[in-house]
C-alpha positions in Angstrom: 49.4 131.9 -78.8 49.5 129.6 -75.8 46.6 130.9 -74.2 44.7 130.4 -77.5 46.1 127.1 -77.7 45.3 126.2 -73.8 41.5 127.6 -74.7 40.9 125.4 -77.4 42.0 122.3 -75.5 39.6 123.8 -72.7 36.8 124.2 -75.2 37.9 120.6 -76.8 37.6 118.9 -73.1 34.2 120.5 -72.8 32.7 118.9 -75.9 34.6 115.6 -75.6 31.9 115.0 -72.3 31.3 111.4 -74.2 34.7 110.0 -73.5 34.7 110.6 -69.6 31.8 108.0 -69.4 32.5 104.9 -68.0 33.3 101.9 -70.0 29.9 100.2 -69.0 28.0 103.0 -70.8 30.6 103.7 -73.7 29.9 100.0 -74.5 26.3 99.9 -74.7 26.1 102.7 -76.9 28.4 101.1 -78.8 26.0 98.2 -79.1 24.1 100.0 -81.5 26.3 100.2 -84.0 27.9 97.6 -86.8 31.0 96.2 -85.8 32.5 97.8 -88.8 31.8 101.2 -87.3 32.7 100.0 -83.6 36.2 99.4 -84.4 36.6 102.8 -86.5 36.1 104.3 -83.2 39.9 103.1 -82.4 41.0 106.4 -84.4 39.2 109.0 -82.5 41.7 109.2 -79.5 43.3 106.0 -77.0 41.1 106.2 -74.7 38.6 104.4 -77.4 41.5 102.1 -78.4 40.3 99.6 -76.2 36.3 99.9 -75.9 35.3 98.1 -78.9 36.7 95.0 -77.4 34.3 94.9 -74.8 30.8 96.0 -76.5 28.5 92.8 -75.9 27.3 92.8 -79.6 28.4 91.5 -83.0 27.2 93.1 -86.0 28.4 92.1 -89.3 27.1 93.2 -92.4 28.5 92.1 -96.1 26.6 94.7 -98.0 29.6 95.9 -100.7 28.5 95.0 -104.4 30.0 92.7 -106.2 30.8 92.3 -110.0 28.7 89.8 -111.9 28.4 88.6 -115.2 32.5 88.4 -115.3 34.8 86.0 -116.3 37.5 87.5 -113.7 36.3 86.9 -110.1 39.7 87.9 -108.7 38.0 91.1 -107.4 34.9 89.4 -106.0 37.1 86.8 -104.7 39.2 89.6 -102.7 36.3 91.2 -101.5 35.0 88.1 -99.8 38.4 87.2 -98.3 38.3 90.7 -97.0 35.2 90.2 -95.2 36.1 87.0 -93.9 39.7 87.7 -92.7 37.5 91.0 -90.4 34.9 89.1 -89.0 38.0 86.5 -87.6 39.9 89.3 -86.9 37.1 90.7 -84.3 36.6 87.3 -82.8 40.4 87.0 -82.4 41.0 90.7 -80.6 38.2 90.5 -78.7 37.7 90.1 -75.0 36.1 87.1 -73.7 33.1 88.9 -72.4 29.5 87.7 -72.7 28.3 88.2 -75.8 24.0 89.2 -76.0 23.5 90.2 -80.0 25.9 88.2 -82.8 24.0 89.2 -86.4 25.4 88.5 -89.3 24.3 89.6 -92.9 25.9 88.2 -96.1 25.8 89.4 -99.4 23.9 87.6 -102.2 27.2 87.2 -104.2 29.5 86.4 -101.1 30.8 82.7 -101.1 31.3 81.2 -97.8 33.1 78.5 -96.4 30.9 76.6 -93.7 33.6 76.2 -91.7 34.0 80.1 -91.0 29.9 79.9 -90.1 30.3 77.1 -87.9 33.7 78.5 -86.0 31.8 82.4 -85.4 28.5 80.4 -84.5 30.6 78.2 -82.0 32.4 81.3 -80.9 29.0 83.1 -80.3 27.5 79.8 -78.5 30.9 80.5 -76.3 30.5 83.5 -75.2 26.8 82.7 -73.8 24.9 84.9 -76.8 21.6 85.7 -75.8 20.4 86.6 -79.5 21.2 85.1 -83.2 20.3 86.9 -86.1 21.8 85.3 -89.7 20.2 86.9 -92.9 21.3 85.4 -95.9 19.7 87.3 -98.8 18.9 85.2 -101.9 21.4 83.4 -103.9 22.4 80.7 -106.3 24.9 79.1 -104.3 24.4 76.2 -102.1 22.2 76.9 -98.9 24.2 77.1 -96.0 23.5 74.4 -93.1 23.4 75.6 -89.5 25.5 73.6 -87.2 24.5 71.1 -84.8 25.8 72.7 -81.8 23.4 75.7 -82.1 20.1 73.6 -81.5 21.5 72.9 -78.1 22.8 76.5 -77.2 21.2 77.4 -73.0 21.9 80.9 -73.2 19.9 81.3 -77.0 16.7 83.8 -76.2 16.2 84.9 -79.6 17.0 82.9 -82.8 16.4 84.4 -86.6 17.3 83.2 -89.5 16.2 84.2 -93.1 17.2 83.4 -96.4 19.3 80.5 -98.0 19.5 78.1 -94.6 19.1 75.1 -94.4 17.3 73.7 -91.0 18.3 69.9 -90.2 17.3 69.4 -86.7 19.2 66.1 -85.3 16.9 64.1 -82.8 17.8 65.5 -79.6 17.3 69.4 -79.5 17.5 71.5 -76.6 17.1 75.4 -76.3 15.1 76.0 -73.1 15.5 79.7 -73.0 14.5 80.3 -76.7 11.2 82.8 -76.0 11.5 84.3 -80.1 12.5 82.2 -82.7 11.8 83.7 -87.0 12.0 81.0 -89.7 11.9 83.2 -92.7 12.2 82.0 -96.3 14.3 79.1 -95.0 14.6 75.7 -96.0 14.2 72.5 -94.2 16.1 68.9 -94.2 11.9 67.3 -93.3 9.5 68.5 -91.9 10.6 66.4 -88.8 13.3 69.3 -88.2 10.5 71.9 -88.2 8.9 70.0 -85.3 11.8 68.8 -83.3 13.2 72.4 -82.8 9.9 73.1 -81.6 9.3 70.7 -79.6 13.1 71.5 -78.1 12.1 74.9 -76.8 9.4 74.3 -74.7 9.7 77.9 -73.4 9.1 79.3 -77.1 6.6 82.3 -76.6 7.0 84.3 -80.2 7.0 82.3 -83.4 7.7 83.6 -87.1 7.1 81.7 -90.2 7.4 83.1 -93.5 7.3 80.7 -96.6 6.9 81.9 -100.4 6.0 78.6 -102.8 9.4 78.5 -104.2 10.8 77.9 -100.7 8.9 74.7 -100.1 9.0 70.9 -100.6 4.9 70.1 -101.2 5.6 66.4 -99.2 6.0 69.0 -96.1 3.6 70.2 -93.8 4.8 72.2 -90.4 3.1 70.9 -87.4 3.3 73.2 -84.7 2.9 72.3 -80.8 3.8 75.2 -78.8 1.6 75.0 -75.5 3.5 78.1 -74.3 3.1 80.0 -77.6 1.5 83.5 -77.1 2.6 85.6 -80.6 2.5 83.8 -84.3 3.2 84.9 -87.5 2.7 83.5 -90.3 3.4 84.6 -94.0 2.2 81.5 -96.2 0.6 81.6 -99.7 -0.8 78.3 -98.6 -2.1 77.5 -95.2 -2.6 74.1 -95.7 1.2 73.5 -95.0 0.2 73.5 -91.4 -0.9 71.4 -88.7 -1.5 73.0 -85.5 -2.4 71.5 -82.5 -2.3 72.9 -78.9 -1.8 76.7 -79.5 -4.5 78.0 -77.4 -2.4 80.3 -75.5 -1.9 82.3 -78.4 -2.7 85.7 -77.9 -1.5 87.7 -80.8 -1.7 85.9 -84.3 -0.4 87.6 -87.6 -1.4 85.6 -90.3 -0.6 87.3 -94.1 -1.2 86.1 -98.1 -2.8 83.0 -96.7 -4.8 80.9 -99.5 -3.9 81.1 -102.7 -5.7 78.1 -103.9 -7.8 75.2 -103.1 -10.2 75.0 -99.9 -9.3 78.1 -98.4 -12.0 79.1 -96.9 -11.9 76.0 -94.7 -8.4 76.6 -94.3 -8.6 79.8 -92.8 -11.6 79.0 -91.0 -9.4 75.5 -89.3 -7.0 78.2 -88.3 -9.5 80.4 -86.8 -11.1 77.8 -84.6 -7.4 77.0 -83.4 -6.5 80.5 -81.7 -10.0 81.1 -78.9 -7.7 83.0 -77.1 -6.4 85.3 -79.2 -6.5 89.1 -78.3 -5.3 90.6 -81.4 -6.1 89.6 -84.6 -4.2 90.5 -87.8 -5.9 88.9 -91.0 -4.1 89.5 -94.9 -5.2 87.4 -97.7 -6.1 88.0 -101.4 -9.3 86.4 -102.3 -13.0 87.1 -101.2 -14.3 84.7 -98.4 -17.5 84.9 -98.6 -18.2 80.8 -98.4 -17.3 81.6 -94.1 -20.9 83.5 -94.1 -22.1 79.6 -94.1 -19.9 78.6 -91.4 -20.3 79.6 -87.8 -16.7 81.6 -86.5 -16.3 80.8 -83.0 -16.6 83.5 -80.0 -13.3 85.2 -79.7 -14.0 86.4 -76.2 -10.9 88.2 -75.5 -10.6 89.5 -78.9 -9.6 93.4 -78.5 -8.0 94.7 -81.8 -8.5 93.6 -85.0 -6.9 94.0 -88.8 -8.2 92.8 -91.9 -5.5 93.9 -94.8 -7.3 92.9 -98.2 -7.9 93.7 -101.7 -10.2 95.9 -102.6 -13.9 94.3 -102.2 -12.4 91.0 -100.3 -13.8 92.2 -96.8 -17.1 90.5 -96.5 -15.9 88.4 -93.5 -15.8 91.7 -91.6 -19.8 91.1 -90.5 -18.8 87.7 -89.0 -16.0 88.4 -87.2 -17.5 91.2 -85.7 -20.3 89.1 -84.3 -17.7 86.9 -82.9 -16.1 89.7 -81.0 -18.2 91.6 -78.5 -15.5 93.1 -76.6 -13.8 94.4 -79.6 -12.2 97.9 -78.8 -10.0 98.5 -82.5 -10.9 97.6 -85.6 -9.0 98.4 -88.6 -9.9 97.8 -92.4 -6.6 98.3 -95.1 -7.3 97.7 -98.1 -3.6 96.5 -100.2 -4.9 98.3 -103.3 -8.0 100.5 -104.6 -8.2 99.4 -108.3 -11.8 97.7 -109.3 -13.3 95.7 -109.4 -15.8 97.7 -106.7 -18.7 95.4 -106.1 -20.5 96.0 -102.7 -18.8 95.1 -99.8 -21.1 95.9 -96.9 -25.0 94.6 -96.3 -26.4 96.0 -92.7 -26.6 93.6 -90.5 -30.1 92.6 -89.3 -28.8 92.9 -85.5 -26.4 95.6 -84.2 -22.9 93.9 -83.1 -22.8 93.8 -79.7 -19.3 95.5 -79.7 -20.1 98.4 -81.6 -22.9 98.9 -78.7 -20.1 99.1 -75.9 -16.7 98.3 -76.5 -15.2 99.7 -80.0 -13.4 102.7 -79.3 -11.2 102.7 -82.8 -12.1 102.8 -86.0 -9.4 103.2 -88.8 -10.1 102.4 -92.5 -6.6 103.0 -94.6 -6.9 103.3 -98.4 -10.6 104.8 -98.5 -12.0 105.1 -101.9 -15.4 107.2 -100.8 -17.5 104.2 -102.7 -20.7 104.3 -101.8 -20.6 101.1 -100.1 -17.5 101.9 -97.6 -19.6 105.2 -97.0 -22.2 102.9 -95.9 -20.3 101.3 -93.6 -18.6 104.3 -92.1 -22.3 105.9 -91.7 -23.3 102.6 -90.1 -20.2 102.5 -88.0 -20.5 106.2 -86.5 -24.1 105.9 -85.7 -24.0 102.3 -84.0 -21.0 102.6 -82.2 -22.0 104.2 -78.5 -18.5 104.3 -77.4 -16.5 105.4 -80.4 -13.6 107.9 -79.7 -11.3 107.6 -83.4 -12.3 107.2 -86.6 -9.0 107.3 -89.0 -10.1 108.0 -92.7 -6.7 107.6 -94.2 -7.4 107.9 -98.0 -5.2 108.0 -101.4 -7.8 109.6 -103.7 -6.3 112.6 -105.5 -9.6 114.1 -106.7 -9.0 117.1 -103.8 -12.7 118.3 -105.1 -14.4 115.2 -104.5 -13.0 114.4 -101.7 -13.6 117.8 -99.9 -17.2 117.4 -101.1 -17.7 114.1 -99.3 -15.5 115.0 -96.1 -18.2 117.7 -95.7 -21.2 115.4 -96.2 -19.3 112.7 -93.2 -19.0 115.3 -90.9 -22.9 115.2 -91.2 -23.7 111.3 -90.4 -25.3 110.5 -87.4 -23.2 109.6 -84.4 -24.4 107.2 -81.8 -20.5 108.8 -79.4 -20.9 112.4 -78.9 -17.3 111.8 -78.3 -15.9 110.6 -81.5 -13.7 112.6 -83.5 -13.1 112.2 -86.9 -9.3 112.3 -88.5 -8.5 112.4 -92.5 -5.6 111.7 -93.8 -4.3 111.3 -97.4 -2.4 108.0 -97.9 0.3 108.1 -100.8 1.0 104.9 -102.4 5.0 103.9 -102.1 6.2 101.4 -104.8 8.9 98.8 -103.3 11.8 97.7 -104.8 13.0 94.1 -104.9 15.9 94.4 -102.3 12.8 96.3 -99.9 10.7 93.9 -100.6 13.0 91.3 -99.4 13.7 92.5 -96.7 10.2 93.6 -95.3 9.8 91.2 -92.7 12.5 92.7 -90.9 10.7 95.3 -90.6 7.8 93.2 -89.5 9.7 91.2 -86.6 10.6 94.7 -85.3 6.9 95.8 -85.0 5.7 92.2 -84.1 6.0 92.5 -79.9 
């Protein structure tokens, strides 16, 4: 029996490798984790008693449902002491070692005292914290205010906040080591605050703003002068709640749902002639623009990969903007939706885009609907474009029959790349929930880089 005994601790100390790392590496790995799930590592054995205490990130996340529509909040009430009383715990037990990540996430329904967000944002600013992330998910309780002392934090590199925040930016302001900073679905005291905290990271080199009309005060408009500036993002129904003025450094500009009403086409266009620069272009917005045909687009010389994502038949800008862009390598057309209606989107150009002749390389059209108009353009794509490598077909018909039919009758068009290679692939639609869909531009600050 001992000898069985003595193997299985043998065999147990072979599979345990993990725990024989150093502390350095334990921690890191750690880092990755919620704090919740950091601190449960305290049960696996003592040598993890202590690690937890010394992993440079914060992670807490409120995401345990509460009751509603009750008269009794006693239990919702010791849920959110619960929470509270393990976040201080943490910041108590902790050892005073730099911090780099401190992200919190609150629940819609939790209640919380600003004091307990000032004190764990003090404690952060503390421990020289390199990155803030607070995500408040919507809620009927008063917006929380962020405190002073964070607008002047030296170690900040990365600040995002989202949901019910409150920005009031005092006059002085001073984050020189900010390079990423996300406004999402925030609020602001004036639009002052908006430009003091920009003008208070002079260093700022990625900038997220995402705004849905219920979020905004209409006597506000967002002037943004960011000289170093090289990524924006911007996720506005309305672009005329912005002023921009010495951006030219831009180099990669996201701009989504802009234009929902009035002048847009100007709008857009006043953005456009702001961003010379810009290498890659991304361009989302819901309504057709053809009135830009009448306007001259400036040259965007450095202009390498491009995105339109538009309702169906809203893509008639797609001529113009590739006349603008002779060294265009990628070009990508997504349509958000294939329902009608399906007027013509494509007239052949009188003159072949000088890009097409020798610099596009990619050519991707997601949601394909094999009209006869976006066959057009794909035959008109594969035989002008001398340099071609890619075209992506990425379709969500289900009509298999019709669709073999017409894969057949592309594989006959005309190519002007002996090297292009054509790739199908059938697109399934994915219907988002509400929670998803708040939390989607998550997802879009992870692939915004």
């Amino acid at each position: 029996m001992a000898t069985e005994s003595n193997s299985e601790e043998e065999k147990y100390d072979e599979v345990d490798r993990i725990s024989d790392l150093p502390d350095s590496l334990l921690c890191h790995i750690l880092s990755f984790l919620q704090t919740k799930q950091t601190v449960a590592t305290t049960t696996l054995s003592t040598r993890w008693k202590p690690v937890w205490t010394m992993v440079p990130s914060l992670d807490f996340q409120d995401t345990v449902e509460r009751q509603q529509n009750q008269g009794d909040n006693h239990g919702n009430n010791d849920l959110n002491m619960m929470f509270t009383q393990f976040v201080c715990s943490v910041l108590a037990l902790r050892e005073p070692v730099p911090l780099k990540k401190f992200r919190l996430l609150l629940n819609p329904h939790y209640v919380i005292d600003p004091t307990h967000l000032h004190t764990w944002i003090s404690y952060a600013i503390g421990h020289h914290v390199e990155e803030i992330h607070l995500f408040r998910v919507r809620t009927r309780t008063q917006p929380l205010e962020l405190p002073p002392s964070l607008f002047s934090c030296k170690s900040l590199k990365t600040l995002m906040v989202h949901g019910e925040i409150i920005v009031n930016c005092a006059s002085s302001i001073h984050l020189p080591n900010l390079l990423c900073l996300g406004l999402l679905r925030i609020k602001y005291t004036d639009e002052e605050s908006f430009h003091r905290l920009l003008t208070g990271s002079p260093n700022l080199l990625k900038l997220i703003v995402w705004r849905y009309q219920q979020d905004k005060d209409p006597r506000f408009r967002l002037e943004l002068n960011a000289p170093s500036l090289k990524h924006l993002l911007l996720w506005d129904r309305n672009c005329h709640g912005y002023l921009l003025h010495n951006v030219t450094n831009i180099i990669q500009a996201n701009m989504f749902n802009l234009c929902e009403h009035g002048n847009y086409c100007h709008c857009i266009l006043k953005l456009l002639r702001v961003l010379p620069n810009v290498q890659s272009l991304t361009l989302r917005y819901n309504k057709v623009l053809n009135f830009l045909s009448t306007f001259s687009l400036p040259m965007f010389n450095n202009l390498t990969s491009l995105q339109l994502k538009v309702k169906c038949c809203k893509w008639q800008i797609l001529l113009n903007l590739l006349q603008s862009a002779h060294n265009l390598e990628t070009l990508t057309l997504n349509k958000m939706d294939i329902e009608g209606p399906h007027e013509s989107c494509w007239i052949e150009p009188l003159q072949v885009p000088k890009c097409l002749e020798s610099r596009l390389q990619s050519f991707y059209f997601v949601r394909f609907s094999f009209l006869d108009h976006e066959l057009e353009l794909v035959k008109y794509i594969l035989k002008n474009a001398q340099v071609l490598k890619t075209m992506g077909i990425h379709n969500g018909v289900s009509n298999w029959e019709e669709e073999f039919l017409i894969r057949w009758e592309m594989l006959d068009f005309p190519r002007g790349s002996l090297t292009c290679q054509l790739e199908f692939l059938t697109v399934y639609s994915i219907s988002l929930s509400y929670y998803m869909i708040e939390w989607l531009p998550i997802l879009i600050i992870s692939c915004f880089k």
